[in-house]
MARTISE-208904 format. One record per residue (C-alpha): residue in one letter; x negated, y, z. Coordinates in nm, 4 decimals, always signed. Layout:
<site><type>a</type><px>X</px><py>Y</py><pz>Z</pz></site>
...
This chain:
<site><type>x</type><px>-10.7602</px><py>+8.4204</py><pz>+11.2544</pz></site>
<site><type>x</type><px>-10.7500</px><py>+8.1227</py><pz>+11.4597</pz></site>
<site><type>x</type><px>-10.4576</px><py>+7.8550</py><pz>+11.3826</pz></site>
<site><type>x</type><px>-10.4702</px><py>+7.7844</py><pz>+11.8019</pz></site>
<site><type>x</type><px>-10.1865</px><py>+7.9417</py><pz>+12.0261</pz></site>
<site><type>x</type><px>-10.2351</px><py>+8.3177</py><pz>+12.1269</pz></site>
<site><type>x</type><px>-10.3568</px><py>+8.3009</py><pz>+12.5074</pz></site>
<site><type>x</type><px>-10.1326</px><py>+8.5323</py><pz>+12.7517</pz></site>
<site><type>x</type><px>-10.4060</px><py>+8.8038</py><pz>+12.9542</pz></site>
<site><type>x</type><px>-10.3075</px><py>+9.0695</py><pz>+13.2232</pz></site>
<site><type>x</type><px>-10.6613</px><py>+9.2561</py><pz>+13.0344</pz></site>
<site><type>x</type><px>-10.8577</px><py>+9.2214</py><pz>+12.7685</pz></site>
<site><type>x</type><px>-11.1551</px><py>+8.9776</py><pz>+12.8410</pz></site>
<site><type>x</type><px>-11.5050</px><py>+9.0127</py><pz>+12.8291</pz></site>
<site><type>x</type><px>-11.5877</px><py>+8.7362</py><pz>+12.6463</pz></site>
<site><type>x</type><px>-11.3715</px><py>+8.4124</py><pz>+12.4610</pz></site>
<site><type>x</type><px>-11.2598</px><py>+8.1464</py><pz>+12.6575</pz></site>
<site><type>x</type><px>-11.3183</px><py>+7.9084</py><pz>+12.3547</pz></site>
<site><type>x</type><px>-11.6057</px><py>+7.9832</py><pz>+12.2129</pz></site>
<site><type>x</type><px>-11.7957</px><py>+8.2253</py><pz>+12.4592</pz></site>
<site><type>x</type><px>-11.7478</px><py>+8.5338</py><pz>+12.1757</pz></site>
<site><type>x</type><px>-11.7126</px><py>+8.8758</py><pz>+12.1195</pz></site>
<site><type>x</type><px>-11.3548</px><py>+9.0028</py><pz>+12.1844</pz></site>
<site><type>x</type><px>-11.2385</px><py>+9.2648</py><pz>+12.0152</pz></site>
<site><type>x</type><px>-10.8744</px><py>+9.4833</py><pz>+11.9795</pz></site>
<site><type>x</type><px>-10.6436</px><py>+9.4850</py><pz>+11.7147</pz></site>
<site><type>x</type><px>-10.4845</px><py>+9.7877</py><pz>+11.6084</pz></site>
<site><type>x</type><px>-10.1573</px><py>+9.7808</py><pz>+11.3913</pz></site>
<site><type>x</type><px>-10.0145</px><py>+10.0546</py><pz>+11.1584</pz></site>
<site><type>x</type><px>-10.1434</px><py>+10.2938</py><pz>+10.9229</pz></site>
<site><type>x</type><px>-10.5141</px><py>+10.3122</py><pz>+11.0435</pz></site>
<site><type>x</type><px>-10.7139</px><py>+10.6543</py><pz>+11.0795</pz></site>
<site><type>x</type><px>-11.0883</px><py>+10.7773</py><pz>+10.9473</pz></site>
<site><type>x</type><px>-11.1874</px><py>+10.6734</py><pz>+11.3026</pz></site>
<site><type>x</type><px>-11.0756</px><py>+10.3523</py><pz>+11.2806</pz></site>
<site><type>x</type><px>-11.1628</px><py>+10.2587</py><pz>+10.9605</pz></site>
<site><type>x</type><px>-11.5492</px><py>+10.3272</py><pz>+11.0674</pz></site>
<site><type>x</type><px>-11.4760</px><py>+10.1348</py><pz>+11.3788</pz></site>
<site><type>x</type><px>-11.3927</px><py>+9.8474</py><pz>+11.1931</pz></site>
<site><type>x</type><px>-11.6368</px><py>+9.8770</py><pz>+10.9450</pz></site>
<site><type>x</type><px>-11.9134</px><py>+9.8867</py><pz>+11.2873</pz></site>
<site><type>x</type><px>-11.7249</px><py>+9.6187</py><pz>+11.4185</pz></site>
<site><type>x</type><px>-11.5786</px><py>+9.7640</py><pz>+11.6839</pz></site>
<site><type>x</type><px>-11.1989</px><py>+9.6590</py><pz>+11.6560</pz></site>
<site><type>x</type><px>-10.9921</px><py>+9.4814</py><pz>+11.4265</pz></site>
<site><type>x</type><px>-10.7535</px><py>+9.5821</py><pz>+11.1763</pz></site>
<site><type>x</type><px>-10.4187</px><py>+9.3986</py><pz>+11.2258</pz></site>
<site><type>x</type><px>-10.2374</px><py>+9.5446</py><pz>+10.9673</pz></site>
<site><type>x</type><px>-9.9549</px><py>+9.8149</py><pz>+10.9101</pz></site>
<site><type>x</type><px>-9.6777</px><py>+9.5579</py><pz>+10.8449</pz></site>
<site><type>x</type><px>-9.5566</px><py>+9.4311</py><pz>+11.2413</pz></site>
<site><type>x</type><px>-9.4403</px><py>+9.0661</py><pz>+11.2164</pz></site>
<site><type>x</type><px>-9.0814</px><py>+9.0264</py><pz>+11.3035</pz></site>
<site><type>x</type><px>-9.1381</px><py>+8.7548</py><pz>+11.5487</pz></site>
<site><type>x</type><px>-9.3207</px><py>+8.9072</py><pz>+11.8412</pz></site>
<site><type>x</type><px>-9.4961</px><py>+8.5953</py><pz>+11.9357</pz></site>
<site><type>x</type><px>-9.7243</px><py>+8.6502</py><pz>+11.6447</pz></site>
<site><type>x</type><px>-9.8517</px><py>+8.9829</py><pz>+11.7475</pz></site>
<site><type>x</type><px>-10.1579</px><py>+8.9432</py><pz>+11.9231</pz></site>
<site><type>x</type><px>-10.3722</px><py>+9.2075</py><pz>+12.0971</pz></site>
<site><type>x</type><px>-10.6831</px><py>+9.1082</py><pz>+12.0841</pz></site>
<site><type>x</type><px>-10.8944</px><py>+8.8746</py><pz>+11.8945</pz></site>
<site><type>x</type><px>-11.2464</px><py>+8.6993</py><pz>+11.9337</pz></site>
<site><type>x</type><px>-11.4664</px><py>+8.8074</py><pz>+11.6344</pz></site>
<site><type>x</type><px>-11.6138</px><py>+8.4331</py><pz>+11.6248</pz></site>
<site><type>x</type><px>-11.3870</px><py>+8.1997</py><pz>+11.6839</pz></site>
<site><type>x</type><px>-11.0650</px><py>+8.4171</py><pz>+11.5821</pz></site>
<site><type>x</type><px>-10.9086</px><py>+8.3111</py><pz>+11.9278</pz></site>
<site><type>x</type><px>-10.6185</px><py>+8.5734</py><pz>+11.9515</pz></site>
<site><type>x</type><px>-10.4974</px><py>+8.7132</py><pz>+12.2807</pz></site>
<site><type>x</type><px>-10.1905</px><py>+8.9535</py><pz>+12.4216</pz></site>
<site><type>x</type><px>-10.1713</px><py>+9.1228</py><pz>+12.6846</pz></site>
<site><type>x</type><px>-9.8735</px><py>+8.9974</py><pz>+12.9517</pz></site>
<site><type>x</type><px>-9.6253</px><py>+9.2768</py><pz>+13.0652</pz></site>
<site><type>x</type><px>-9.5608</px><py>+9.3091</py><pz>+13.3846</pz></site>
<site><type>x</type><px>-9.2292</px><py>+9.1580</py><pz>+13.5224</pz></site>
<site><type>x</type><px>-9.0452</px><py>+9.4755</py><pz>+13.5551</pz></site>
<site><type>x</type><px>-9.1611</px><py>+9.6262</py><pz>+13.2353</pz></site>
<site><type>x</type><px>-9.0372</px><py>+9.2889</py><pz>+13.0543</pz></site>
<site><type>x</type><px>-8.6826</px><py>+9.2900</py><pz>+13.1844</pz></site>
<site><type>x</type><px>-8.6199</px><py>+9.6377</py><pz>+13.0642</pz></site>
């Protein structure tokens, strides 16, 4: 993964800002069948099944190139909850 700051995204984007790349999701806990073989394709990312205690960390997607990480931004009244 990419030492650079994780970029805040309403969605997921189509392609890296950096480096012009693939972008792909991360998904965190214990993964299934499904998406082990989605990793193994290429498809998403495996982020892990230990969480990071600082949230600024967690990203939730990442560019398969580059390693450019991205999260997606709550929205306002989902954040002050």
């Amino acid at each position: 993964m990419s030492d650079s700051p994780i970029i805040s995204k309403k969605r997921k984007p189509c392609k890296c800002q950096r480096c012009g790349g693939t972008v792909l999701p991360i998904v965190y806990g214990f993964p299934t069948h499904a998406a082990f073989e989605a990793a193994e394709k290429g498809e998403l990312i495996l982020g892990g099944c230990c969480i990071p205690e600082n949230v600024s960390e967690i990203a939730d997607w990442v560019c398969k190139e580059c390693g450019q990480r991205y999260y997606k931004t709550m929205p306002k009244e989902l954040s002050e909850l």
